[in-house]
N, C-alpha and C positions, 0 to 999 in steps of 0.2 A: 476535566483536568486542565483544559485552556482557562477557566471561567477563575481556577485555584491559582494558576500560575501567572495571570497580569499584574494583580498586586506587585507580585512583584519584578516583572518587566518595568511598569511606570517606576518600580525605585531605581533598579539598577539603570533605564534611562538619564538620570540625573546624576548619574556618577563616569558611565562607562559611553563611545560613541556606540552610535547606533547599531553600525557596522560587526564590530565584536556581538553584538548579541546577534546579529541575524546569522552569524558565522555560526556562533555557536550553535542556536536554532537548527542550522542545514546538517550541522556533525551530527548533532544527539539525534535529529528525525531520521538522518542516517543510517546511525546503528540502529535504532528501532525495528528499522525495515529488513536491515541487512540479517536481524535477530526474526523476523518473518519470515523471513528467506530459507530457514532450516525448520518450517513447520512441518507437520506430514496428518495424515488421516487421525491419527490418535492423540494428537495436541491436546493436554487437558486445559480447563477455561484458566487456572492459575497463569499458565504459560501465557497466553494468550492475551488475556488481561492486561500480564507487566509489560508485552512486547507493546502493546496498545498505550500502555499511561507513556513509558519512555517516548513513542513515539508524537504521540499528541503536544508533550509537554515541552518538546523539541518546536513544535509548529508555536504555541504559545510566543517564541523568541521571535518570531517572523514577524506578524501581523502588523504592530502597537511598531517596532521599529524601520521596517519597510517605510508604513505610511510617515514619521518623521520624518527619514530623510526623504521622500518626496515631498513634503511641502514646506523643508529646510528655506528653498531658497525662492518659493513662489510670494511675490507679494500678494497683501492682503487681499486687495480688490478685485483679484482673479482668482483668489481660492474657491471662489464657487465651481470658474469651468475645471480647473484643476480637479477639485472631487469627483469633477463628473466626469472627466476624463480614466482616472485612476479605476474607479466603480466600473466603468467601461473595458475598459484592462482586465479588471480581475472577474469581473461573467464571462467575457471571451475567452481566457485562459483558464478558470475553470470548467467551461463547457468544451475546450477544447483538450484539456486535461481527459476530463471524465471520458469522449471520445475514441482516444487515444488509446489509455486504459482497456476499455469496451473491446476495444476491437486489439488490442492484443491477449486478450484472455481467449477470446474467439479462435483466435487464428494458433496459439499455441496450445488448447485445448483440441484441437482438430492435429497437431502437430503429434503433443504426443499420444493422444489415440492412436493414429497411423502408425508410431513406432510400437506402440504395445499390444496393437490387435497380430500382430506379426506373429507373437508369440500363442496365440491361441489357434492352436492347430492340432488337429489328432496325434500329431509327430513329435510335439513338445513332450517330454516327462512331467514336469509340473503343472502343465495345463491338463495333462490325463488322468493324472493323479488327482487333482483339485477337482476332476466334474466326477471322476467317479466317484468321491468320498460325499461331494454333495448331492450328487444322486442318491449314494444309499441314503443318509441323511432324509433325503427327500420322500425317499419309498418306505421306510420305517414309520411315515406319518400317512401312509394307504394312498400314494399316489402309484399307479402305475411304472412298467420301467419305463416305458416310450416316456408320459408325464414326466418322471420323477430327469430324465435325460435334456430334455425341453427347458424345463422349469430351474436346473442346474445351468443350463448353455444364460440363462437369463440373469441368475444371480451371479457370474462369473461377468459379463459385460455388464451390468449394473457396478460390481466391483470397478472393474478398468474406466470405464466414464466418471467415478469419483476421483479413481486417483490420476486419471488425464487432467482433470478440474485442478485438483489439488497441487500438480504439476506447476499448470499456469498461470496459479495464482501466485508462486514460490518463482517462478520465469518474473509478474510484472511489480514482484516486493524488489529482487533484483535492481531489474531496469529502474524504477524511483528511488531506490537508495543510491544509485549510480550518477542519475539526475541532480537529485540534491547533492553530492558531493560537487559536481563537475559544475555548479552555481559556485561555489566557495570561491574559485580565483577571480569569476566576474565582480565581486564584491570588492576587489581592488583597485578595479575601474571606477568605478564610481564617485562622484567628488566626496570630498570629506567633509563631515558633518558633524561638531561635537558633542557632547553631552546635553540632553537636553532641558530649561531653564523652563520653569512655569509649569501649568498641571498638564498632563498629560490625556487626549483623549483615546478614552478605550473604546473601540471599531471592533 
């Protein structure tokens, strides 16, 4: 979807500043994410998919116009360190990205486990009801009842560790639709940069 949507970033580059397209870029990968945000265990790939294209084709806006305005106002003869600096920038921030990520999937998948093993307890009604239905389930296919009780306690926390996962992956769609919004007012810091004159290279 980014490879479909530069085309036509380099046009609108030459008409529009850079800035409104990176804005734009941060809103639509935005809602992308923020459209992530309400997945659950049963998402079918259509869902999935669109929330994917919206959000990819939001990132499209970012890349081609970033690097503009950073090397708007660099003279020629230093565009070399300048690349290498910028390149330098963006491995650090996406490894510190990915990082970050990692480790809040981590720590909110263990988050809500913790709140949801609470509920698996002899005491609860729907966690008694759900292991005895899967026990019978399980003994009607010649496991024992001690097995078929075992073997139910197992697909019940098999269940809760998916949907802990599922949890905290919908916790860090959140947090980076939140991120990229809370980028949108830094963009008015920035110095201003107009539309940009000559070909444009795609990075």
């Amino acid at each position: 979807m980014i490879a479909v949507t530069m085309p036509v970033v380099g046009f609108l580059l030459a008409k529009i500043a850079p800035r409104w397209l990176v804005i734009f870029g941060l809103c639509v990968s935005a809602f992308g994410l923020f459209h992530m945000a309400h997945f659950d265990l049963d998402v079918d790939y259509r869902t999935a998919m669109w929330a994917r294209v919206v959000q990819s084709a939001g990132l499209a806006f970012l890349f081609v116009p970033i690097n503009t305005m950073a090397f708007a106002t660099v003279p020629r003869e230093k565009m070399g360190s300048a690349t290498g600096l910028i390149n330098l920038a963006r491995n650090i921030g996406g490894s510190s990205g990915i990082a970050i990520v990692t480790t809040i999937l981590a720590r909110r998948t263990q988050f809500h486990q913790h709140r949801l093993v609470a509920h698996l307890t002899p005491f609860d009604p729907a966690y008694a009801q759900a292991l005895a239905g899967t026990a019978h389930v399980l003994a009607t296919r010649g496991a024992s009842a001690a097995q078929a009780i075992a073997q139910a306690q197992g697909v019940l926390y098999g269940v809760l560790q998916r949907q802990s996962a599922m949890m905290a992956f919908v916790d860090s769609f959140w947090v980076l639709g939140v991120i990229f919004l809370a980028v949108v007012p830094l963009m008015f810091f920035i110095k201003k940069v107009g539309p940009h004159k000559g070909p444009v290279v795609m990075e």
